[in-house]
C-alpha positions in Angstrom: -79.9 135.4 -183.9 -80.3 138.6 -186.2 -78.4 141.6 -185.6 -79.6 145.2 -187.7 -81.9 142.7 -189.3 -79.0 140.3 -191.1 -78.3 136.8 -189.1 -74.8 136.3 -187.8 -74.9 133.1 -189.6 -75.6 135.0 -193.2 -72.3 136.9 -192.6 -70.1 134.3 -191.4 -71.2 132.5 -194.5 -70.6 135.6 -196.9 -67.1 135.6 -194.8 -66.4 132.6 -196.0 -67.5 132.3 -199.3 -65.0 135.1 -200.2 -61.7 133.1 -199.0 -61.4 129.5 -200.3 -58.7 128.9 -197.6 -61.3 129.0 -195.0 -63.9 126.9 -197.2 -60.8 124.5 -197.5 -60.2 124.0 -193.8 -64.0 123.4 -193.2 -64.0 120.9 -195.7 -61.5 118.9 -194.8 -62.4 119.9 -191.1 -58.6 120.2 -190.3 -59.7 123.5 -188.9 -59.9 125.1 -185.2 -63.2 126.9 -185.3 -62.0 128.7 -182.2 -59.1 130.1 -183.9 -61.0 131.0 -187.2 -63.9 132.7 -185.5 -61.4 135.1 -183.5 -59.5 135.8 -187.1 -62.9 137.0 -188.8 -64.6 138.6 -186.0 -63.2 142.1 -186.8 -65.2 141.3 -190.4 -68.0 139.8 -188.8 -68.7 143.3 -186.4 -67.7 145.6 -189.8 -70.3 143.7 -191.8 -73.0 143.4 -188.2 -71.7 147.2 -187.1 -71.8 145.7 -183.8 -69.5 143.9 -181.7 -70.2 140.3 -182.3 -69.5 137.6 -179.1 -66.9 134.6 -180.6 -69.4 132.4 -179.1 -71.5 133.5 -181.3 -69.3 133.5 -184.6 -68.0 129.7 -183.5 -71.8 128.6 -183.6 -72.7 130.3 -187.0 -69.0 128.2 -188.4 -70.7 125.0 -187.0 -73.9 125.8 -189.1 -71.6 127.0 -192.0 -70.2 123.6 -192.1 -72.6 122.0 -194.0 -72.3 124.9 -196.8 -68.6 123.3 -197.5 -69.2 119.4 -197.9 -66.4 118.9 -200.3 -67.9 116.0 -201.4 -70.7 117.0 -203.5 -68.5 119.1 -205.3 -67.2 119.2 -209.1 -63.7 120.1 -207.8 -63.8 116.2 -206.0 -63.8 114.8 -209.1 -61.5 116.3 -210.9 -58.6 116.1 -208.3 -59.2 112.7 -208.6 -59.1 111.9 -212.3 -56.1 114.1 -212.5 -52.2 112.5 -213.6 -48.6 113.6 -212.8 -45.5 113.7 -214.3 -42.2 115.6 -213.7 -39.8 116.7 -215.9 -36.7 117.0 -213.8 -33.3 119.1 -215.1 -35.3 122.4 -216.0 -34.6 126.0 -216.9 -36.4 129.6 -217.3 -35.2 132.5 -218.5 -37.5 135.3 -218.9 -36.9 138.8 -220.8 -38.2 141.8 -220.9 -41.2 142.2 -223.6 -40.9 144.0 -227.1 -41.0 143.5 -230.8 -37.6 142.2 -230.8 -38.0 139.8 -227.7 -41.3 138.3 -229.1 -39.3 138.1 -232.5 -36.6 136.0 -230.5 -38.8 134.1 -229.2 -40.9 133.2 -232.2 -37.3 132.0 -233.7 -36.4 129.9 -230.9 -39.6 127.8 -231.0 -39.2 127.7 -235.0 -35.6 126.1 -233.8 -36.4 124.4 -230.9 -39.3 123.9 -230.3 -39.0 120.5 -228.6 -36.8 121.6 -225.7 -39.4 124.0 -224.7 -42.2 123.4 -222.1 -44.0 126.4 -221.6 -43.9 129.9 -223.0 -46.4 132.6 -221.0 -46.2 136.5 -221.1 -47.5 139.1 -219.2 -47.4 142.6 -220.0 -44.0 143.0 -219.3 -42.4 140.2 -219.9 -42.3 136.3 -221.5 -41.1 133.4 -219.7 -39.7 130.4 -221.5 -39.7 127.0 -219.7 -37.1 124.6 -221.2 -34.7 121.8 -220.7 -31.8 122.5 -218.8 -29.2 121.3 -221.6 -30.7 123.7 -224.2 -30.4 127.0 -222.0 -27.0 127.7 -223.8 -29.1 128.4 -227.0 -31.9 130.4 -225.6 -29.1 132.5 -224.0 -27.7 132.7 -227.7 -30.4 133.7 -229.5 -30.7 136.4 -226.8 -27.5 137.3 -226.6 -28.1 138.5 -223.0 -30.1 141.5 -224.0 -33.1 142.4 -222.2 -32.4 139.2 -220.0 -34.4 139.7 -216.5 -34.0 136.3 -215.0 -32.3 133.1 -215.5 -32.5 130.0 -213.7 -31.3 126.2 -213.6 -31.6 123.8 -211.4 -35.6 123.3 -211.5 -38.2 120.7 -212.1 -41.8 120.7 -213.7 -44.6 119.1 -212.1 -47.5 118.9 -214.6 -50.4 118.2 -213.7 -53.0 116.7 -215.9 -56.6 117.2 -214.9 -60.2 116.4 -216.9 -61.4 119.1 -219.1 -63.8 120.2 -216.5 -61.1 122.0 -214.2 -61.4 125.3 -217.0 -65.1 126.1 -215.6 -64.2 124.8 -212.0 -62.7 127.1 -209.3 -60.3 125.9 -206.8 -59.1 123.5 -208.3 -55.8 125.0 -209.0 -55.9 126.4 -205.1 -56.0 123.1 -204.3 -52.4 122.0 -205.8 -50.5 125.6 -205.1 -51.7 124.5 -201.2 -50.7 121.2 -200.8 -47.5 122.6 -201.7 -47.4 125.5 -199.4 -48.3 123.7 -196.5 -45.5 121.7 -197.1 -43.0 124.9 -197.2 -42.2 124.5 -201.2 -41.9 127.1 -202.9 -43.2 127.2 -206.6 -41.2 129.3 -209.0 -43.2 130.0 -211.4 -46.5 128.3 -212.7 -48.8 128.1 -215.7 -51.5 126.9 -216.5 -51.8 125.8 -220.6 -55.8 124.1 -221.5 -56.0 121.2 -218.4 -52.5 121.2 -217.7 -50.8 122.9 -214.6 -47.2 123.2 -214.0 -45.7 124.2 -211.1 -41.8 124.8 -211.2 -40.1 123.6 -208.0 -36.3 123.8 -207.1 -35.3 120.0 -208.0 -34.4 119.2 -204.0 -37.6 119.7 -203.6 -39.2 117.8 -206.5 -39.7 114.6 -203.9 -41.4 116.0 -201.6 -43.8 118.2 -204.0 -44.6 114.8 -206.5 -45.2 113.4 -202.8 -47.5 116.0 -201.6 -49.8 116.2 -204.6 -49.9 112.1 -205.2 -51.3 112.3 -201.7 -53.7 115.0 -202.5 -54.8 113.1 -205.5 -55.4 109.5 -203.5 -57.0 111.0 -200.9 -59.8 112.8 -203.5 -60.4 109.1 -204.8 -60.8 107.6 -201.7 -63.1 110.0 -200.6 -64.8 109.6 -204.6 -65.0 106.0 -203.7 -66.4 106.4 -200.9 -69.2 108.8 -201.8 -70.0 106.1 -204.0 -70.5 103.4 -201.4 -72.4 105.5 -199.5 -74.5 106.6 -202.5 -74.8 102.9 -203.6 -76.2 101.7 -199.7 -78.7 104.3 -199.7 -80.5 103.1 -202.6 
């Protein structure tokens, strides 16, 4: 069915293409279509100028489906080759951004270097990710001066993934969801070359290893089972 000569199908599928949650839940077809086609109906009529039936939007999802097969993706593959590890008893302290912080900084990882886990700055500030017992001597170096944040009490969860997830979108999605859906909340994250690490308040670091070990098996189930299919076919 074409409306102002565009298909409803074409713009549920531009709809989608634009919110990897959706693409996510169609994939793993834990969705209700019901539900999803009453949330984007409102974009559906903006994009249609016309006031769309939810019939209509449910039956363009069903032919959308097939647009989301996760697995002939890249993404499949890389959740599957990917490792964990945690690093429990962690700290961050983060400070406000200058000559003299970056100076700091630079000194500390001359000093220190390995107690730290991740250093990231934004325009701002820096962040600096270390062990728990060495927090005393970041706060030295500091001297509490420019300090914006400190906080003990966490655990990293690094993630290591194949090369491939730097040119692959949604593969970092992936992880930050499986967490969320679970009600944890992540810190403060980086990402550093095929590493991701998520900090997570340490009562939680169970149930977030938990969560993404099960993320993980299920992608190489489903790998494995692509290849049994792929195999029979021949």
């Amino acid at each position: 069915m074409s409306v102002n000569g565009r298909s409803i199908t074409s713009a549920v599928r531009e709809i989608i293409n634009n919110d990897i949650s959706f693409q996510d839940s169609l994939e793993r077809g834990y969705c209700n279509i019901s539900a999803v086609a009453r949330i984007i109906k409102p974009q559906v009529n903006r994009l249609l100028e016309k006031n769309i039936r939810v019939e209509s939007i449910i039956t363009a999802l069903k032919r959308s489906r097939k647009f989301y097969d996760i697995q002939d993706r890249p993404m499949l593959s890389i959740l599957a080759s990917s490792t964990i590890s945690v690093k429990t008893d962690v700290a961050k302290i983060s400070a406000g951004k200058g000559k003299r912080t970056m100076e700091k900084v630079a000194r500390a990882l001359t000093r220190y270097a390995e107690d730290f886990i991740s250093v990231s700055e934004s325009a701002l500030s820096v962040t600096m990710v270390i062990e728990d017992t060495s927090l005393h001597k970041l706060k030295a170096i500091f001297a509490n001066s420019n300090i914006l944040e400190v906080e003990a009490g966490l655990a990293a969860i690094i993630v290591n993934s194949p090369e491939r997830i730097i040119k692959t979108p949604g593969c970092a999605f992936a992880f930050y969801n499986q967490l969320a859906r679970r009600h944890i909340n992540i810190d403060d994250t980086v990402s550093c070359y095929t590493d991701t690490i998520m900090l997570v308040n340490m009562v939680d670091v169970g149930k977030a290893f938990n969560a993404l070990a099960e993320l993980i098996s299920s992608c190489r189930r489903d790998l494995k089972k692509n290849d049994e299919i792929f195999k029979g076919s021949k």
